[in-house]
N, C-alpha and C positions, 0 to 999 in steps of 0.2 A: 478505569483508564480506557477500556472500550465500551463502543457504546454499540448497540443492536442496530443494524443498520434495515433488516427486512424481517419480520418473522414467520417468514411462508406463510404471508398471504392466501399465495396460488399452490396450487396440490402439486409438490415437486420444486417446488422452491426454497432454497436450503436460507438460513440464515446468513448474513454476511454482517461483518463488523466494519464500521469506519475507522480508521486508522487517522487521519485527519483530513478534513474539508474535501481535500483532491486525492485523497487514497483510500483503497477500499481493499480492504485482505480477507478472501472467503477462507474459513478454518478448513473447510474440507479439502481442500485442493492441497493446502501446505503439506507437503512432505516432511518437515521438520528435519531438515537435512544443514541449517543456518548459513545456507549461500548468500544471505541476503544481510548478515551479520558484516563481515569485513569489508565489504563493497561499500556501507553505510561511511561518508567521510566525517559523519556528526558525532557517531556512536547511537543512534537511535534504537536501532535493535540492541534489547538484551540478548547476552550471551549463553543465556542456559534455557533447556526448553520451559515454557512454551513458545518463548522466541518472543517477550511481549516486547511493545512497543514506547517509548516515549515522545510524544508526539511536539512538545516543546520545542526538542531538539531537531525534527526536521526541516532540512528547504526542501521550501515547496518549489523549488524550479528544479529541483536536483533528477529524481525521479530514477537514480541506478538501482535501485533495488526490483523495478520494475521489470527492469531488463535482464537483471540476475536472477530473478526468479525463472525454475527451470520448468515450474505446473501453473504458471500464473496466477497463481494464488493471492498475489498482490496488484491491483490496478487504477487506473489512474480515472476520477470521475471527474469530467471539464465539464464546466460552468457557461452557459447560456454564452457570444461572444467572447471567450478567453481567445488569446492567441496562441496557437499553435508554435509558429516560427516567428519570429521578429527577423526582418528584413536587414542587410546588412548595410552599415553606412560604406559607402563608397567614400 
């Protein structure tokens, strides 16, 4: 289900797992404390640790879990011109 995202390459570089395309969740950071379980409005997060993930289930425009998270352990990796804000129609 996850997939190796780095494997310290560089001396001091920990491993990090892609969670999908625009999410990236370092194991080391996570607290495993599941603040990031009921925020999920998909149900993407499992509920029992290690806390895995199903990536099916997420929108990718969603992105609460990012902000829930309290070690940043989950984050967000944009793509070459993604937009940030879309502008609003008046």
């Amino acid at each position: 289900m996850f997939e190796i995202f780095s494997q310290g390459l560089f001396e001091g570089v920990k491993p990090m797992m892609v969670i999908r395309d625009h999410l990236v969740r370092h194991p080391d950071r996570c607290l495993h404390n599941g603040i990031c379980i009921p925020i999920c409005p998909t149900s993407a997060w499992l509920s029992t640790p290690p806390y895995k993930f199903d990536p099916s289930r997420c929108l990718e425009s969603c992105r609460l879990c990012l902000d829930a998270c309290p070690s940043q352990a989950i984050f967000a990796v944009f793509k070459k011109g993604e937009k940030l804000l879309e502008p609003q129609k008046k």
